[in-house]
N, C-alpha and C positions, 0 to 999 in steps of 0.2 A: 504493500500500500504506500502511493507516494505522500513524503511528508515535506514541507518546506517551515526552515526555521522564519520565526516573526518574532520580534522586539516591541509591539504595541501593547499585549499585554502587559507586560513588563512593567513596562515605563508608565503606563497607568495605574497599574496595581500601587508600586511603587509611591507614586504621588500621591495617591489616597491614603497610602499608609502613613504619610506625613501627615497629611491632613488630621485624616482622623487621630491621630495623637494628639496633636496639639489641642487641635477643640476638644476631646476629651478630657486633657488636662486645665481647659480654663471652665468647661463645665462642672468637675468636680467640683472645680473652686468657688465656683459660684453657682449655679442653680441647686447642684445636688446638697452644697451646704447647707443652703435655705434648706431644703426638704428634709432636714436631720432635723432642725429647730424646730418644724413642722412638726414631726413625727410626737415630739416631747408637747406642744401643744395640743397634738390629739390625746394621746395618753391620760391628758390631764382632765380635758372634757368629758371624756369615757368613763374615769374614776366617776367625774361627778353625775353621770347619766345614770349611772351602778347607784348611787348613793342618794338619788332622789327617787329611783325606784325602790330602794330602801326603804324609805323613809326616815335614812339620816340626816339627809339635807333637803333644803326649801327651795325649788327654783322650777322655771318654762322646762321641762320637758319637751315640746317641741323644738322649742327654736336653740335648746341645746344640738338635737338630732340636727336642725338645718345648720346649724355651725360646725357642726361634725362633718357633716358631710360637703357642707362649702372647703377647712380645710384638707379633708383628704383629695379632694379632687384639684388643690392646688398641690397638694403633695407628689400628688403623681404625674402632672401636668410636667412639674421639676424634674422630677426624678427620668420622666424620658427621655428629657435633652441631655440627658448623661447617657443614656442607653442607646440614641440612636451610635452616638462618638462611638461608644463600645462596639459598636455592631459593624460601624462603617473599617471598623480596626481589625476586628475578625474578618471581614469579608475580603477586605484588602490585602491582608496577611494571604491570603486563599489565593486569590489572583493573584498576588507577585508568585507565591510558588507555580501558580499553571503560567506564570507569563517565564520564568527560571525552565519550567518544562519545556515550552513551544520554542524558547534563545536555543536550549542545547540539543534537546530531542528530535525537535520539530512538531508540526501541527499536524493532522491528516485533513484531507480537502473535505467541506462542508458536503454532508452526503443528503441526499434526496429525503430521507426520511425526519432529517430537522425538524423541518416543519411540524410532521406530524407528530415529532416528540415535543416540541414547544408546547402543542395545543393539550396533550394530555399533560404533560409537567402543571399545567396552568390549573387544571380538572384537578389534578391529585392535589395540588397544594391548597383549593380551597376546601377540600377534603379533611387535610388538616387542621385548618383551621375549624373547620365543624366540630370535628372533631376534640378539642380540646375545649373550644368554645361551648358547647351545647351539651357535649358529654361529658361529664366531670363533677367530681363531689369533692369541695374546698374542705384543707383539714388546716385549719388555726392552728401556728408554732408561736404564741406572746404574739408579737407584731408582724411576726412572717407567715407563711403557711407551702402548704404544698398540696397536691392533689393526684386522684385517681382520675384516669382520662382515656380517649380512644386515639387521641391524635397519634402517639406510633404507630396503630397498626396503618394508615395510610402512609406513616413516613416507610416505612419495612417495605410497605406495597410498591408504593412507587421506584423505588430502587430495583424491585423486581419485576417491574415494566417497562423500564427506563434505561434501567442501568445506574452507578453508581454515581457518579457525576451529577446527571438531571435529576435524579431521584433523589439524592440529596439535598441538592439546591431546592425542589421541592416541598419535602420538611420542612429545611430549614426555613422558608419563606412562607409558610403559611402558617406556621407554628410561631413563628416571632412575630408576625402579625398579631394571630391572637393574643400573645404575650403585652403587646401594645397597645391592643383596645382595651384588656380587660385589668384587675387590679395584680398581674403580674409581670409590671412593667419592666422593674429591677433583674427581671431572669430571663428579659430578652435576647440579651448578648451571650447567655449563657446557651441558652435555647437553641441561637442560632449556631453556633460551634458545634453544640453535643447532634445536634440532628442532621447535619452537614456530615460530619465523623461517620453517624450512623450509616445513612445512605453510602458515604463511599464502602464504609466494610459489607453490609450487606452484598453491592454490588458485585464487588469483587470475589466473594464466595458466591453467589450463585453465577456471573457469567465470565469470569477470567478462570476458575477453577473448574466449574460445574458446569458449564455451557448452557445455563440454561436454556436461553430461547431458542436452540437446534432443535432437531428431532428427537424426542428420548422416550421411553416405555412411560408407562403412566406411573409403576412404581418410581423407578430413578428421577422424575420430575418431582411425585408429594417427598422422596426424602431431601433433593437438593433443597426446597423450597424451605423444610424444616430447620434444616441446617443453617443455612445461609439464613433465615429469620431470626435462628438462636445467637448464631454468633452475632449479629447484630446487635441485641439485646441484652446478651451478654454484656457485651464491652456497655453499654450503659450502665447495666447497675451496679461496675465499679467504677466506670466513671462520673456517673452524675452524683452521688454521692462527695467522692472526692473532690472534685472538679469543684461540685458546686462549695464546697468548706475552705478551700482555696479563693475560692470566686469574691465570695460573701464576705470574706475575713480579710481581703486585700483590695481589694475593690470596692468593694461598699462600704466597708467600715462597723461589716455588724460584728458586735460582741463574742470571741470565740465559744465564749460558752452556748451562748444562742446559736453558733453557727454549726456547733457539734452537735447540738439538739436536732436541727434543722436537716442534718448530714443522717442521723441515725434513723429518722421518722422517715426521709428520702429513698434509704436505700428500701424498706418496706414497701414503700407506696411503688418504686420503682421498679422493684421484683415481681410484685402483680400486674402492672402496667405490663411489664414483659412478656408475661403468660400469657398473656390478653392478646396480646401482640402477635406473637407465634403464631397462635392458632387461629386468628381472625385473619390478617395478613396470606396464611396460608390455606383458608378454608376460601376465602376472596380472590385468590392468583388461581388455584385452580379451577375454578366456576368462570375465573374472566379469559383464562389462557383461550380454549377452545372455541370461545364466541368473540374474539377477536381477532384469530386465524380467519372466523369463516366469515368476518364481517373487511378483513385486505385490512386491518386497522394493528396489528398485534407487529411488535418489532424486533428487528433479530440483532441481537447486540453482539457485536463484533470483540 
């Protein structure tokens, strides 16, 4: 297959990467700061929301609730313009290394079926977003939380329709989206890394090892699919756990002891998400494999 080296990514990646530092570093400094003084002004309201429904103290009960809710929604308003920086940092870090890949390797020429992997990349990632968005049961850590959710099983999916690559990029894009609509703003740059990673390891076990989308007996497709699901999910629930204790404790600035909390509740919630994951992911690739062959829509990853 011919490749021709290119330097554009490169040098874009590159400059984002600057980029995104810098404003990262004057966001901490100022938006995300507000949003810590923030946090300790909600804290304090809450006490007293707790303690007039007590009946230990005298006050509006409503218009506490609307002042609660007026600062949280300035809180997280802050807190994103730290998260985009974060994300634009992650993402640019990604493209310099594929632009370091296309300088020495080279690129392969844009194949026919782009397109039609654009159109579903775009399908599967609002997928995840649904998925995380709509499907999901919040578990309160003090002022953090974390949650039970379906959005992997469309990030696992899409990697195994896609390939490792767009299947990723997938996840990662519709899962940090919802991270950014909803009140888990702060683990969007997390998000977008750990579901980027995902996608590429799934990919690569099921079509650089396992060939998936060739011809194969129906058994050696449901075990490649299983596999290659697992080891996906795998590598999450040691890493989001980790990751995310690293993440939190350097980056945001939360409290190690809360962030070891946060780390322990994580790796639970993440070990079920997993299982979930496996099995739906691969109970969905093989219900869609065969109706996407006979529909000329199903793609062969090289």
């Amino acid at each position: 297959m011919e490749r021709k080296k290119t330097y554009t990514v490169l040098v874009i990646g590159a400059a984002l990467l600057i980029a995104g530092i810098l404003f990262s570093l004057y966001a901490y400094r100022t938006s995300y700061a507000q949003s810590t003084l923030l946090k300790e002004n909600i804290s304090g309201i809450s006490e007293q929301i707790e303690a007039v429904k007590a009946g230990t103290l005298e006050g509006d009960l409503q218009a506490l609730n609307a002042e609660l809710q007026r600062l949280t929604d300035e809180k997280l308003n802050k807190e994103r313009i730290y998260s985009y920086g974060l994300i634009l940092v992650f993402f640019a870090f990604f493209l310099t290394v594929k632009g370091l890949y296309n300088a020495f390797v080279g690129q392969t020429k844009t194949q026919e079926a782009d397109i039609k992997r654009l159109a579903q990349a775009g399908l599967l990632a609002a997928l995840c977003y649904i998925g995380f968005t709509f499907f999901k049961i919040d578990i309160p850590v003090g002022t953090e939380k974390t949650a039970f959710h379906l959005g992997n099983v469309f990030c696992v999916l899409a990697a195994m329709l896609l390939g490792g690559y767009w299947g990723g990029l997938s996840g990662a894009i519709g899962m940090t989206i919802a991270d950014l609509t909803t009140s888990y703003v702060t683990s969007a740059p997390k998000t977008f890394l750990l579901k980027l990673l995902i996608g590429l390891i799934v990919g690569l076990i099921a079509h650089k090892i396992f060939k998936l989308s060739q011809n194969h007996s129906a058994k050696y497709v449901t075990v490649s699919t299983i596999l290659a699901a697992a080891a996906g999910m795998g590598f999450n629930i040691i890493a989001d756990p980790v990751v995310g204790y690293f993440y939190k404790t350097y980056l945001l600035g939360v409290p190690q002891d809360l962030a070891a909390s946060l780390a322990k509740l994580s790796a639970l919630t993440t070990a079920v998400n997993a299982v979930v994951a496996v099995l739906c992911s691969t109970i969905f690739y093989l219900a869609l494999r065969p109706a996407l062959k006979k529909s000329g829509l199903f793609i062969e990853i090289q």
